[in-house]
C-alpha positions, 0 to 999 in steps of 0.5 A, a space after each residue: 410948425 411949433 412944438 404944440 402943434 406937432 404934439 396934436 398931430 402926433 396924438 390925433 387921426 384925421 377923419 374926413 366925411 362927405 355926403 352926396 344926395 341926388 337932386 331933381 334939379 342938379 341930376 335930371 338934364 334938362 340944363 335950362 328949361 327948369 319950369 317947363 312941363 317936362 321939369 315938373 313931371 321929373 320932379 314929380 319922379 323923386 319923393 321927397 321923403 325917400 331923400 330925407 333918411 340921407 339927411 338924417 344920416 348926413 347929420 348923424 355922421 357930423 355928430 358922431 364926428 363932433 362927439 368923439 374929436 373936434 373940426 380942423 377946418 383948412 382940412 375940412 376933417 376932424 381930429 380924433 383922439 387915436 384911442 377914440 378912431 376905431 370906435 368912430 370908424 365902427 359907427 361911421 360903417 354902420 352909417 354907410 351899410 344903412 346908406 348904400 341899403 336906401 340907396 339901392 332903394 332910392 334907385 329902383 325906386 326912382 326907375 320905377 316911378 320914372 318908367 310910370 311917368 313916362 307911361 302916364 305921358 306918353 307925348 314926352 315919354 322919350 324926353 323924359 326917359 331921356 333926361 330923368 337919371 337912370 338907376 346907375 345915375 341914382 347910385 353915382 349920385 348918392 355917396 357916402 365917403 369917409 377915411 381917416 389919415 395920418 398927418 406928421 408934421 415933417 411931412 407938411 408945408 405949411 403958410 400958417 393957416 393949419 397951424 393957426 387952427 391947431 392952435 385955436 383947437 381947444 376953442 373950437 371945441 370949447 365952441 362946440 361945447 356950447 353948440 352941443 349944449 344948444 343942439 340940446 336945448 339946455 340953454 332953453 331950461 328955466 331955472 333949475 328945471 333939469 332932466 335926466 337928458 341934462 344929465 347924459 347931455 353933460 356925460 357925453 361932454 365929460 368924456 370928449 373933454 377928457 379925450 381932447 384934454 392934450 388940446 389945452 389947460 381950458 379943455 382939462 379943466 372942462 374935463 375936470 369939471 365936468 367929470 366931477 359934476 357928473 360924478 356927484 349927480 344922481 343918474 335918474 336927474 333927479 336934482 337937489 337945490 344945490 346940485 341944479 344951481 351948480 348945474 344951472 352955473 356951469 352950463 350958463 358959463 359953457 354957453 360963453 366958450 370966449 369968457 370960459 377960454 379967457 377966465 376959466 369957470 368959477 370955482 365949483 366950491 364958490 357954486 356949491 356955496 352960492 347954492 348954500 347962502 343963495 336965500 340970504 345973500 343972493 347978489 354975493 359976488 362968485 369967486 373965480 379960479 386963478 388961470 393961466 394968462 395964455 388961456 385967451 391966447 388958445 382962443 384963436 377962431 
């Protein structure tokens, strides 16, 4: 493993999270006879808007996890800064005291509705008492799991897949730069129609890009960037002309995380000045930064 990787390793705790929901289909064992009145009337014993809270929470978990590091995917985990871990391991317990809650819910929930159904039909109540799962079955399967680790390098045989992707770590994160943009809906603002939301959307990014900054030169710089920008911004979004261009330009080039990697962003003196010169010379051609030729070979996904 070369130098670079084992210097990630040493700075990053590795965080894992897996969710499981029940399933009417997966968790009523009834095998083969999907279809059959008695699938129907199992069904019928799980609400569907009782199961959306764990998506919601599910999703949650992966943002906070994508917020504070970034996704190592031969490990199915996210590396996350070791001055950034207790902060997501907080939220992350928060998360899983709110799952087990609903979770005991769903469960007499379920029994409940499994008991009146079989009431209400009385021909298949001792296959449907028999199929539907119990409430241990509801809490068995409706997991929250999350744990972070340590990985030294020393420790690890590796065939070049993981160090490939510690390698291509600061892509990845330029990658999910521009997903958080998107997630955001940045990308569809016309012109310079900017909000208060752009400017907290940008805040959060600042601040993961400074925590990710050992990653590389390119990750550095979208910390500079951005904390600069951020910095010059009034923090009610209220944007004058040649803020909501610079704005408007640095967005635009987080969207292409490939040509940020390789080129790096124009110059935030060629923006301010396009902003400047824009209704007299609009075609003039920006000026971009020197950088350094290993930057696309960062780009490994």
């Amino acid at each position: 493993m070369n130098k670079n990787s084992q210097a990630i390793l040493e700075k990053v705790s590795l965080v894992v999270v897996t969710t499981r929901t029940v399933s009417p289909l997966r968790d009523t064992h009834e095998g083969g006879q999907v279809g059959s009145r008695i699938s129907k009337v199992l069904q019928s014993c799980f609400d569907p808007t009782a199961l959306r809270p764990f998506g919601r929470m599910k999703q949650e978990s992966r943002r906070l996890c994508s917020t504070f590091g970034t996704r190592i995917e031969s490990l199915g985990a996210f590396a996350i800064p070791l001055e950034s871990t207790d902060r997501l391991l907080e939220e992350l317990g928060r998360i899983d005291t709110e799952w087990q809650e609903r979770r005991n819910e769903l469960a007499d929930a379920i029994e409940f509705q499994v008991k009146d159904w079989a009431m209400k039909n009385p021909a298949e109540r001792d296959a449907i008492l028999a199929l539907a799962p119990s409430r241990d079955d509801v809490i068995e399967s409706t997991r929250f799991f999350f744990t972070s680790f340590r990985l030294r390098a020393s420790d690890v045989e590796d065939n070049g897949g993981l160090e490939q992707d510690l390698t291509g770590l600061a892509g990845q994160a330029l990658y999910e730069f521009s997903v958080a943009l998107r997630d955001a809906s940045v990308h569809k603002i016309v012109g310079t129609d900017f909000t208060k939301g752009v400017f907290e959307v940008l805040s959060r990014l600042a601040r993961k890009a400074e925590s990710l900054a050992f990653l590389g030169p390119s990750i550095a710089e979208v910390a500079s960037v951005l904390t600069s920008t951020v910095a010059m911004l009034p923090a009610d979004g209220t944007l004058n002309a040649a803020h909501a261009i610079m704005v408007r330009s640095i967005i635009d080039q987080m969207l292409e995380p490939r040509k940020l990697a390789a080129s790096g962003f124009l110059s935030l003196r060629a923006n301010m000045n396009a902003a400047a010169v824009s209704a007299v010379a609009p075609t003039q051609t920006p000026v971009r930064e020197t950088v350094e030729p290993s930057r696309a070979a960062a780009f490994a996904w």
